[in-house]
Backbone bond lengths (Angstrom), bond angles and torsions (degrees), N, CA, C in turn:
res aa  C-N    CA-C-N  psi(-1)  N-CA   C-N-CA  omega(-1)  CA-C   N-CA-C  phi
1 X - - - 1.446 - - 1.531 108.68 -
2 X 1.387 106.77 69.56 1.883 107.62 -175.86 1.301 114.24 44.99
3 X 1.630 119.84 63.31 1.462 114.31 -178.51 1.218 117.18 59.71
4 X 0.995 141.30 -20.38 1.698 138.87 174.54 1.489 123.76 -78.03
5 X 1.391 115.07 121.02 1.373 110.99 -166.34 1.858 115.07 -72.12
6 X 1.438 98.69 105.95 1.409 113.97 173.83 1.316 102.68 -25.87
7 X 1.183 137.92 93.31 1.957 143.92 163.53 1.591 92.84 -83.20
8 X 1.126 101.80 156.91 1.753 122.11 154.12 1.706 112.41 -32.20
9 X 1.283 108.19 -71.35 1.497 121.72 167.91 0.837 146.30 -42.34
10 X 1.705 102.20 -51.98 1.495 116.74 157.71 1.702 127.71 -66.84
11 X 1.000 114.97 -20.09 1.508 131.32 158.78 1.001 108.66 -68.80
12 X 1.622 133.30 -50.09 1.820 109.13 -165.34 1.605 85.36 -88.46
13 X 0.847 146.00 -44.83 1.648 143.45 -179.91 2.194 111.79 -36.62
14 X 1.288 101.92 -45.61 1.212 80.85 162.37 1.969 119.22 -104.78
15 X 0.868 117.18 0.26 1.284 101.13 177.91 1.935 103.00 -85.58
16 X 1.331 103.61 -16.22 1.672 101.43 149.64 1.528 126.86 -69.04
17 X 1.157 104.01 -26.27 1.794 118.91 167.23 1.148 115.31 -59.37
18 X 1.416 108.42 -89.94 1.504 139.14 175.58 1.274 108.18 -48.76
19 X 1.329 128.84 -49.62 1.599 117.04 -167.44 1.559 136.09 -22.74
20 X 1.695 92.34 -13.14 2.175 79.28 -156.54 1.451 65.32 -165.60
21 X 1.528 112.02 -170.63 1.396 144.24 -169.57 1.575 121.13 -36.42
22 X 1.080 119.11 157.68 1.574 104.91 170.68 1.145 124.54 -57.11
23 X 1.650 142.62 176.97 1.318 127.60 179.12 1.465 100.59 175.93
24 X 1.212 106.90 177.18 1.580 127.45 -177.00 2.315 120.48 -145.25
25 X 1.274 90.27 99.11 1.038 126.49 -159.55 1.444 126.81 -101.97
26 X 1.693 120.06 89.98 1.073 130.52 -174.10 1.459 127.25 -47.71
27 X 1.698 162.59 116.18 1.107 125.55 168.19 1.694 151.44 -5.11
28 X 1.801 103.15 -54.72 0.753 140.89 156.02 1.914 123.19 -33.57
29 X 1.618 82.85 -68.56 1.360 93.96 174.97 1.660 118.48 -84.94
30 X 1.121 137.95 -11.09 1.173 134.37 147.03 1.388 123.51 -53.14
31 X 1.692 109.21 -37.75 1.807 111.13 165.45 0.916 122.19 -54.46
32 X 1.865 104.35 -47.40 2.035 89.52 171.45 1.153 131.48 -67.68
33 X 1.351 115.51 -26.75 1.583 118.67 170.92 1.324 105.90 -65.53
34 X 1.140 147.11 -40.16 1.263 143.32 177.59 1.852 114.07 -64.24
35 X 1.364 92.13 -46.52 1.825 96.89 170.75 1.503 101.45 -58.23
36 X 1.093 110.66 -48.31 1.841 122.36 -172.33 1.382 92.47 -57.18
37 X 1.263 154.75 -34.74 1.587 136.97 -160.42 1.416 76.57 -122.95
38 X 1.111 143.88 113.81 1.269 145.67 166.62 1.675 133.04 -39.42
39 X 2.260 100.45 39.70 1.360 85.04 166.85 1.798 113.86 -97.33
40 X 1.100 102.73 151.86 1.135 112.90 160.84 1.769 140.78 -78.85
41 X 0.985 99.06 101.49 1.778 122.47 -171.76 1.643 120.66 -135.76
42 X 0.824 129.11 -175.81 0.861 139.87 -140.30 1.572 113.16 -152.39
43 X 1.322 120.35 130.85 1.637 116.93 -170.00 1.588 112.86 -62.90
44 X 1.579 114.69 -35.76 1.342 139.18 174.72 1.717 105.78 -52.78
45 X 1.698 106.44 -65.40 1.538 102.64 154.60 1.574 148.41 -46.32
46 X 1.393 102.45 -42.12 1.628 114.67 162.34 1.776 107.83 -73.74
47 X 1.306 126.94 -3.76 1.157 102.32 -174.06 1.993 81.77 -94.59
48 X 1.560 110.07 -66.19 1.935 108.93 177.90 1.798 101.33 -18.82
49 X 1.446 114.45 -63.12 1.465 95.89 -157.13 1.531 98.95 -58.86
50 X 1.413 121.79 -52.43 1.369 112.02 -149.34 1.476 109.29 -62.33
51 X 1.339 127.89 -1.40 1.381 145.96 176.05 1.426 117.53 -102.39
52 X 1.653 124.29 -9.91 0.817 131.26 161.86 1.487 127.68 -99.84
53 X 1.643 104.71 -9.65 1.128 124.08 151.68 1.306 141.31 -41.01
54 X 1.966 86.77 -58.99 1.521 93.90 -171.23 1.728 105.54 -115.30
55 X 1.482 96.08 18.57 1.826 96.47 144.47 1.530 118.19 -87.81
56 X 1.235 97.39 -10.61 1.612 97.65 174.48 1.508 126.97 -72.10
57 X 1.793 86.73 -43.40 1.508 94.47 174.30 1.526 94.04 128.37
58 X 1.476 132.49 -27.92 1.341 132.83 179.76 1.511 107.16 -61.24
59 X 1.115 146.85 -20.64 1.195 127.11 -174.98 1.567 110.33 -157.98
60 X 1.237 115.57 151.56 1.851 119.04 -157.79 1.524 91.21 -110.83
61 X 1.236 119.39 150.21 1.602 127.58 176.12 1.414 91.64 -122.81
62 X 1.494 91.90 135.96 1.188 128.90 173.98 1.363 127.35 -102.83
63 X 1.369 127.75 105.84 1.689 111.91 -160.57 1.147 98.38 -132.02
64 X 1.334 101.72 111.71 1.855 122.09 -175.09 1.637 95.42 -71.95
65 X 1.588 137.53 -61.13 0.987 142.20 -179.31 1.618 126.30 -107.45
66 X 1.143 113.25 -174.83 1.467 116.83 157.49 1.670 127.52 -47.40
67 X 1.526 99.90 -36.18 1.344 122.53 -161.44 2.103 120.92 -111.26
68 X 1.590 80.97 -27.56 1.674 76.26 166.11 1.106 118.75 -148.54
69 X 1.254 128.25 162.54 1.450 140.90 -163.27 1.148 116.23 -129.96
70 X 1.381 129.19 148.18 1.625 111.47 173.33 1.414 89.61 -136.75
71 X 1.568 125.17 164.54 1.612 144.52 -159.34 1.345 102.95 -104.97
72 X 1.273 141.45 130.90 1.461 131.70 -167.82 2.011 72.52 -121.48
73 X 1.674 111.42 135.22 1.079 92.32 145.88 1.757 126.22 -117.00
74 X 1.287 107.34 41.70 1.840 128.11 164.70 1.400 103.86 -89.87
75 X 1.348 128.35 91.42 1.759 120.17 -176.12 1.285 94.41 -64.83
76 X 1.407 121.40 -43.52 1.709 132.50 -172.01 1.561 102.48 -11.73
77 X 1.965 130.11 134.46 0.995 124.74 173.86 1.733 102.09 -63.78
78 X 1.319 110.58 150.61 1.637 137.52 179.45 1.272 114.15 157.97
79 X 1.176 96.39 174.91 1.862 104.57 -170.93 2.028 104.00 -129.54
80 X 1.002 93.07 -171.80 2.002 109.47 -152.35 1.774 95.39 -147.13
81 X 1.411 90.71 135.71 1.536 108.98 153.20 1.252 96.43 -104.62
82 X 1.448 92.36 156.74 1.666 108.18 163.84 1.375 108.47 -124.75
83 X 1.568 119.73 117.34 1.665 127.58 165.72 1.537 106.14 -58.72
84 X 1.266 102.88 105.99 1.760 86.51 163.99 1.205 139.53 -82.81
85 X 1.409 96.32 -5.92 1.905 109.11 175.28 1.523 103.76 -84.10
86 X 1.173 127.75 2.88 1.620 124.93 -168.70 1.679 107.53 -145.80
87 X 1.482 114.45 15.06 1.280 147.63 -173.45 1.836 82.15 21.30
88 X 1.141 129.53 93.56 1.715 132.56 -177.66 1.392 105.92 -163.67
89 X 1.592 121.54 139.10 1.625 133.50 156.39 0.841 98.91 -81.07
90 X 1.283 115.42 163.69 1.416 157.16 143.36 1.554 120.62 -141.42
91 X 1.492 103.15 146.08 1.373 115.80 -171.46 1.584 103.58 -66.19
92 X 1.292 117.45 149.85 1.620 145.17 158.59 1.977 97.62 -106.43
93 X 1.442 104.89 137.01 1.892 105.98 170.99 1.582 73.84 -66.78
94 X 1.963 82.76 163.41 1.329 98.95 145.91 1.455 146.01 -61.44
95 X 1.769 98.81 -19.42 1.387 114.15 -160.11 1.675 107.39 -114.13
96 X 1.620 86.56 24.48 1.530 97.76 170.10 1.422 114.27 -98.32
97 X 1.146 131.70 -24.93 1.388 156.67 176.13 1.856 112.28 -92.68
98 X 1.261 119.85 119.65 1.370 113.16 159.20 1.259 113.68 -113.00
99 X 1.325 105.85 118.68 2.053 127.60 168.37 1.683 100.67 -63.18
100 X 1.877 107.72 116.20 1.603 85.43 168.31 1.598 80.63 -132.29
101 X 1.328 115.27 -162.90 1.449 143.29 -152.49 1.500 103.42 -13.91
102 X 1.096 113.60 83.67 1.644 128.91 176.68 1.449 98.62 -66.18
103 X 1.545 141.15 163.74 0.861 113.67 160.47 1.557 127.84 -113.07
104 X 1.401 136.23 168.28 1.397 114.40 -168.96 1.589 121.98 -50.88
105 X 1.391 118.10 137.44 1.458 107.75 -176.88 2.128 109.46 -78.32
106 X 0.708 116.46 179.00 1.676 125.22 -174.36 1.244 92.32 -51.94
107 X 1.560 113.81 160.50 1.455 104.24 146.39 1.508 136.57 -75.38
108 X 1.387 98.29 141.13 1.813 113.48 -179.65 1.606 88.52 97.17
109 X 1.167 157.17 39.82 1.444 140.94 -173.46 1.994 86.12 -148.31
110 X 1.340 83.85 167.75 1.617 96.76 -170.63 1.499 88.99 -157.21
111 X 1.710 108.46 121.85 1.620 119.32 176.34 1.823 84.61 -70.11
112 X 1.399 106.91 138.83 1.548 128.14 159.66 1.740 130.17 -94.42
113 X 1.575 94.94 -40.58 1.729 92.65 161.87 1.678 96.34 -171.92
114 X 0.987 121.32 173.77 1.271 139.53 179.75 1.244 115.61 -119.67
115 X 1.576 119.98 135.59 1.741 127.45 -172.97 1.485 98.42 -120.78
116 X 1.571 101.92 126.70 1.595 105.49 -176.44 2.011 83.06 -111.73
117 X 1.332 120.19 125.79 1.406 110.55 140.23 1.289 107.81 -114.29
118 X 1.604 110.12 140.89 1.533 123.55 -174.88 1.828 93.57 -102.15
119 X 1.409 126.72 114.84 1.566 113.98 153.22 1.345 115.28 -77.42
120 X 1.232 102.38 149.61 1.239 120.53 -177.41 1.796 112.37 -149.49
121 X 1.419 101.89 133.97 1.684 111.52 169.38 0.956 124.33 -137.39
122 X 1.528 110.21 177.49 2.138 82.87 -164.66 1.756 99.35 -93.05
123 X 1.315 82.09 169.20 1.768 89.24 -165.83 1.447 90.65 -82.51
124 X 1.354 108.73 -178.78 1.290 134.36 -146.51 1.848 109.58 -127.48
């Protein structure tokens, strides 16, 4: 499992991930699904894996704010709106967005990808 030692936890945690379609997946809301299939974990635990996740490389975090994050598991480059009336991502293609005059990164550093989130609410 990408260098990570297959635990009890970490196994039902991603086959709650992985199981079915791509998606974007709050801490939070991964606990209830996990309460919902009756494993037992811990919010403290779902937050390590989902961070041990996407040091792996299996899954991209998405951080609408200061305060919350949601788990994309599509690493694929693209970008996300965020509804704020329905606090939820959704994917943007990549090739909906054009990146131009980036600017040089420091020396010795190399930009790796760029995260556009667009908010969005419904108009009024």
């Amino acid at each position: 499992m990408a260098g990570l030692r297959p635990t009890r936890q970490r196994v039902a945690l991603a086959e709650i991930l992985f199981g079915g379609a791509h998606r974007h997946v709050s801490a939070e809301e991964l606990l209830a699904e996990a309460n919902s299939a009756k494993v037992n974990v811990s919010l403290a635990t779902i937050y390590n894996t989902l961070h041990q996740f996407r040091a792996a490389g299996l899954l991209r975090e998405v951080a609408v704010d200061a305060s919350r994050s949601y788990f994309d598991t599509d690493t694929s480059d693209h970008h996300h709106f965020y509804l704020e009336d329905e606090q939820r991502v959704i994917d943007i293609p990549a090739s909906a967005i054009v990146i131009q005059n980036l600017p040089e990164p420091p020396t010795g550093m190399m930009v790796t990808h760029v995260d556009v989130v667009v908010r969005v609410r419904k108009g009024q």
